[in-house]
C-alpha positions as CSV (number, residue, x, y, z in Angstrom):
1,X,60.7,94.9,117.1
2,X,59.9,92.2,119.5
3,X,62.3,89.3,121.3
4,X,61.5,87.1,118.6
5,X,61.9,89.4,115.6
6,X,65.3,89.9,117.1
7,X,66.4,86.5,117.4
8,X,65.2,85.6,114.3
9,X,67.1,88.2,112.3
10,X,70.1,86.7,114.3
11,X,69.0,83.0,113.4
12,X,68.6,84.2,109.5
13,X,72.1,86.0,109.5
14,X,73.8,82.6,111.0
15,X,71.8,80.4,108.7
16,X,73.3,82.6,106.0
17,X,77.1,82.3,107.3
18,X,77.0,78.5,108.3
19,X,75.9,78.2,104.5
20,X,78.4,79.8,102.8
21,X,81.0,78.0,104.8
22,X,81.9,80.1,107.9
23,X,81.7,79.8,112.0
24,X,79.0,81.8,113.3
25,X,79.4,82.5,117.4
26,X,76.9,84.0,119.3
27,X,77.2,84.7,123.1
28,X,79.1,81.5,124.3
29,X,78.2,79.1,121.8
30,X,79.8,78.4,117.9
31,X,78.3,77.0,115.2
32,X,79.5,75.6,112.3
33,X,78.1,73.5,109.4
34,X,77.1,70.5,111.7
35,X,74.5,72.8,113.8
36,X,72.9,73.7,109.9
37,X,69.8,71.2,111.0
38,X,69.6,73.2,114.5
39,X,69.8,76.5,113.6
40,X,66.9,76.0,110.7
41,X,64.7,74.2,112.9
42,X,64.8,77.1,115.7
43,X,64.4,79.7,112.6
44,X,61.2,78.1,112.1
45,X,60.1,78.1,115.1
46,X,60.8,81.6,115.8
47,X,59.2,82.3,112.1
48,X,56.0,81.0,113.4
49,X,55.9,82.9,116.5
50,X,56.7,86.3,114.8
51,X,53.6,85.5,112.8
52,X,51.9,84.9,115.3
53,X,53.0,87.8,117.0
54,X,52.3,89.8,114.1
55,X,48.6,88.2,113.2
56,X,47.9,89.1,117.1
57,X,47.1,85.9,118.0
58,X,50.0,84.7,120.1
59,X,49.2,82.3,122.8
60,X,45.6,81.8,121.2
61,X,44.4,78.6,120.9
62,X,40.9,79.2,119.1
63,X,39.0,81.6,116.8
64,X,35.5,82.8,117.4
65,X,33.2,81.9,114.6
66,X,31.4,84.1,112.4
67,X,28.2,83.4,111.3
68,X,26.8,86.7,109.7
């Protein structure tokens, strides 16, 4: 499992407590019901870059065509 898969799982599991009411902490840092928008937009982005990750194309900014 990569970095991101990691932190995302972590991102999901506080996504899942902040909804149902409760104070997630992680490391230094708490969040609570105001950080909802913050913690969703960063499970996004890390949702993104595990697809990316798992399509192979991370960092890739282009695809080759195919003609044939």
């Amino acid at each position: 499992m990569s970095t991101a898969s990691d932190l995302l799982a972590k991102y999901l599991a506080a996504e899942s407590a902040i909804l149902s009411g409760q104070e997630v902490r992680m490391g230094d840092r708490s969040l609570k019901m105001a950080d909802l928008a913050e913690v969703r937009a960063e499970r996004q982005r890390l949702e993104l870059r595990v697809n990316a990750e798992t399509r192979g194309t991370a960092g890739a900014r282009y695809q080759t065509a195919d003609f044939s």
